[in-house]
TORKOL-4160 file (C-alpha; in steps of 0.2 Angstrom, whole numbers, padded with zeros to 4 digits, m for minus):
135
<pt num="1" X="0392" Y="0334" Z="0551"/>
<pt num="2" X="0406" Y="0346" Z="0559"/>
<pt num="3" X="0422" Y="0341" Z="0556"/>
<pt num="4" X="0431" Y="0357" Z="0562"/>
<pt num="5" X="0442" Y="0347" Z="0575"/>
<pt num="6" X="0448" Y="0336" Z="0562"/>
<pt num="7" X="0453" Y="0351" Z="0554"/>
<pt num="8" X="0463" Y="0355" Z="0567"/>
<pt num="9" X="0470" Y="0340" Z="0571"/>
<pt num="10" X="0477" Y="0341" Z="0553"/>
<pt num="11" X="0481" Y="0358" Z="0554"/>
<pt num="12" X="0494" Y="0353" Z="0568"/>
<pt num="13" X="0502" Y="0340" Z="0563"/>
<pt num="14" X="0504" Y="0345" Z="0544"/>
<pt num="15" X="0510" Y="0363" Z="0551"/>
<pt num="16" X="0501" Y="0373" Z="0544"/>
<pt num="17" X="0483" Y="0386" Z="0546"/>
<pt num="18" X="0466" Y="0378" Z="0547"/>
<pt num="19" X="0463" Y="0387" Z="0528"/>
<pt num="20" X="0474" Y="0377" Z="0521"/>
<pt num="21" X="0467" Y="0361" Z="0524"/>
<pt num="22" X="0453" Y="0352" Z="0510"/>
<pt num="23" X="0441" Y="0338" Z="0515"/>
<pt num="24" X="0439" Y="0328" Z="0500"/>
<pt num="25" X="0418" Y="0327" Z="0498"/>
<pt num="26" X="0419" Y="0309" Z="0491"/>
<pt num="27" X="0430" Y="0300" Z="0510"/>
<pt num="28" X="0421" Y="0315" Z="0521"/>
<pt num="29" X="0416" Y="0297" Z="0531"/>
<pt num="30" X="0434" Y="0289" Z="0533"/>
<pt num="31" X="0439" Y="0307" Z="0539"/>
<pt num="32" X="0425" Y="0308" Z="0552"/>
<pt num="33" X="0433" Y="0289" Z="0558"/>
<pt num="34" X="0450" Y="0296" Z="0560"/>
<pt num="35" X="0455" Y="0299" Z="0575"/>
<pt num="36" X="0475" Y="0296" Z="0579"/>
<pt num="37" X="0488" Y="0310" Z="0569"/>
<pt num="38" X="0492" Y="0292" Z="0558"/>
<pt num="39" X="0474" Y="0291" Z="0554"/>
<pt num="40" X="0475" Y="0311" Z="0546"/>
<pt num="41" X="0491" Y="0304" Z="0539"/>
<pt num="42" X="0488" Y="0290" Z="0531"/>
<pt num="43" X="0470" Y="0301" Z="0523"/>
<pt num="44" X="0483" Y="0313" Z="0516"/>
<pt num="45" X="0493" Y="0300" Z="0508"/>
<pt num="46" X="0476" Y="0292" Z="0502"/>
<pt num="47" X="0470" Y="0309" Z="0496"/>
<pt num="48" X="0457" Y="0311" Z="0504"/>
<pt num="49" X="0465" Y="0327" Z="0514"/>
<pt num="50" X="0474" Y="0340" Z="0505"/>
<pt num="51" X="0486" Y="0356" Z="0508"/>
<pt num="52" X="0479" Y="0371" Z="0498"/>
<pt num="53" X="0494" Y="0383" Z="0490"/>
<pt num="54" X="0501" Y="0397" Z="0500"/>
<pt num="55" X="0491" Y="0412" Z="0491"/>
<pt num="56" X="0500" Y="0428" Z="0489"/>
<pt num="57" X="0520" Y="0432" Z="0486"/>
<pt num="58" X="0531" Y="0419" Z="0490"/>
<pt num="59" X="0547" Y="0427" Z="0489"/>
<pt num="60" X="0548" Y="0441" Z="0503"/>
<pt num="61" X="0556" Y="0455" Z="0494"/>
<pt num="62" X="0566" Y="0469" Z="0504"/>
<pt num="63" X="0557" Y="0483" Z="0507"/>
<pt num="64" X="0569" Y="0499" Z="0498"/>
<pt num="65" X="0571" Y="0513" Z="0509"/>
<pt num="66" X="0571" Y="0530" Z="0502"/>
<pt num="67" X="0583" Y="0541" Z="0509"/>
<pt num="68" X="0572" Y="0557" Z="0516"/>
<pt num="69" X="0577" Y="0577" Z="0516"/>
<pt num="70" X="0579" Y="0575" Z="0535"/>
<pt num="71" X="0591" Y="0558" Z="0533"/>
<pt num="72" X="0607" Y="0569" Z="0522"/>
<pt num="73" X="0621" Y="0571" Z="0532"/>
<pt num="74" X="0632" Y="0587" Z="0523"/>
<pt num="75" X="0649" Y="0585" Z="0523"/>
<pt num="76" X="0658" Y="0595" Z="0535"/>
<pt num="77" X="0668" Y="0609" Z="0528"/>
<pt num="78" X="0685" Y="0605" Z="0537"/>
<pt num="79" X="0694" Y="0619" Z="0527"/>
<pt num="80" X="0685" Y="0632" Z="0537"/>
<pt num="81" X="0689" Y="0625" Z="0550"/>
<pt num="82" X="0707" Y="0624" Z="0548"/>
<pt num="83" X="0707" Y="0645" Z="0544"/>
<pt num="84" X="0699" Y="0646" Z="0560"/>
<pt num="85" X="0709" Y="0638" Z="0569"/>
<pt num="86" X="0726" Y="0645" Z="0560"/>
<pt num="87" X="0719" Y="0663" Z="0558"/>
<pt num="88" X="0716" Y="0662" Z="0581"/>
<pt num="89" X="0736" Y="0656" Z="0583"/>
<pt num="90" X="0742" Y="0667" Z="0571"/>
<pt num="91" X="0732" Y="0681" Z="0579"/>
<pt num="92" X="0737" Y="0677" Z="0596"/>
<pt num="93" X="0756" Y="0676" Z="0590"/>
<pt num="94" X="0755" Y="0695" Z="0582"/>
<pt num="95" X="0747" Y="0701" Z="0597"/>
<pt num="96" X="0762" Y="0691" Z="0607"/>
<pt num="97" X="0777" Y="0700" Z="0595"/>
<pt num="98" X="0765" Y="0717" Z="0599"/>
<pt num="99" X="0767" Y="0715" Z="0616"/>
<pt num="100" X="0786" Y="0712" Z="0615"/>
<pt num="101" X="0790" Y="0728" Z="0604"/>
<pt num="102" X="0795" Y="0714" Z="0591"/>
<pt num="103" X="0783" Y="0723" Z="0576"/>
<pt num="104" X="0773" Y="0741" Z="0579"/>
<pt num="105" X="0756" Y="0744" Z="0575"/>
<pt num="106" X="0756" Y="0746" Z="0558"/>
<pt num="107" X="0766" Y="0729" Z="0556"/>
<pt num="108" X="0754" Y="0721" Z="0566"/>
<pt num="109" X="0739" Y="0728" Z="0555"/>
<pt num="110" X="0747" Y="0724" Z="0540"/>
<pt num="111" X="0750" Y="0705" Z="0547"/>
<pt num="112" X="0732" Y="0703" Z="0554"/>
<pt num="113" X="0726" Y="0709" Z="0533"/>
<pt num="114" X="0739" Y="0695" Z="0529"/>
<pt num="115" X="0731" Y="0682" Z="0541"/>
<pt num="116" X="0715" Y="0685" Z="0534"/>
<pt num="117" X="0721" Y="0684" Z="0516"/>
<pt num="118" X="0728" Y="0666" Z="0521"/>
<pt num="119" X="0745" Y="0672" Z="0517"/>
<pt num="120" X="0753" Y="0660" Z="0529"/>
<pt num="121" X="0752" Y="0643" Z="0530"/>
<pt num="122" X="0760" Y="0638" Z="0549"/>
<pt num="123" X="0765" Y="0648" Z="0564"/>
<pt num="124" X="0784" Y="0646" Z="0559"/>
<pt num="125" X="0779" Y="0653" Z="0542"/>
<pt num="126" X="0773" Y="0668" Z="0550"/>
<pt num="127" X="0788" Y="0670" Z="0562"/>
<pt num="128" X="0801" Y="0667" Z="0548"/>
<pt num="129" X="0793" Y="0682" Z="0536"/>
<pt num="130" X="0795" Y="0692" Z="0552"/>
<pt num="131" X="0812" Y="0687" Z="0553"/>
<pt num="132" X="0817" Y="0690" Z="0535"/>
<pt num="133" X="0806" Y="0708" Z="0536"/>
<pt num="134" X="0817" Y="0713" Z="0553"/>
<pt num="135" X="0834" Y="0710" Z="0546"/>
């Protein structure tokens, strides 16, 4: 006897897969006579249908994700950045005082070796050590 509509009748109104669902061998005729979704009901409350256990894990555990050579960011080096951008304004300033006979061209040699030992911290720094030297 094929009870595989039956099945899925249960299936569908227990809410759950066609696997699930067990005909008990000793009411296989009581099930083959049911026919409304109360019928399949009623037969589970009997016993005579049963829900098999959900096989495998129940618990769905996150997945870890391991961070790959290609996913590290480096942290940028802002310090470099910072000499690179003082060292061009305080290159640009020297080559201004040059221009307006202010230092001569040993002065502004010995400044540009200055600038690139990071012997000045600002613009104005550099401009008041030129003061002082001139006076």
């Amino acid at each position: 006897m094929n009870l595989g509509k039956k099945k899925e009748l249960a299936a569908k109104v227990f809410g759950v897969g066609k696997d699930r669902i067990i005909f008990m061998q000793q009411s296989l005729n009581e099930i083959k006579e049911a026919i409304t979704r109360q019928d399949i009901i009623d037969l589970h409350n009997s016993g005579a249908i049963q829900i098999r256990e959900v096989k495998g894990r129940r618990t769905i555990k996150k997945r870890k994700h391991r961070r790959g050579i290609g996913k590290v960011e480096q942290k940028v080096n802002k310090s470099k950045q910072n000499y690179v951008r003082l060292s061009r304004k305080l290159r640009a300033t020297t080559k201004g005082l040059l221009r307006m006979k202010k230092i001569d061209k040993e002065e502004y040699y010995d400044y540009r070796r200055m600038i690139k030992a990071s012997r000045f911290k600002s613009r104005r720094h550099l401009l008041d050590h030129n003061r002082e030297n001139n006076k």
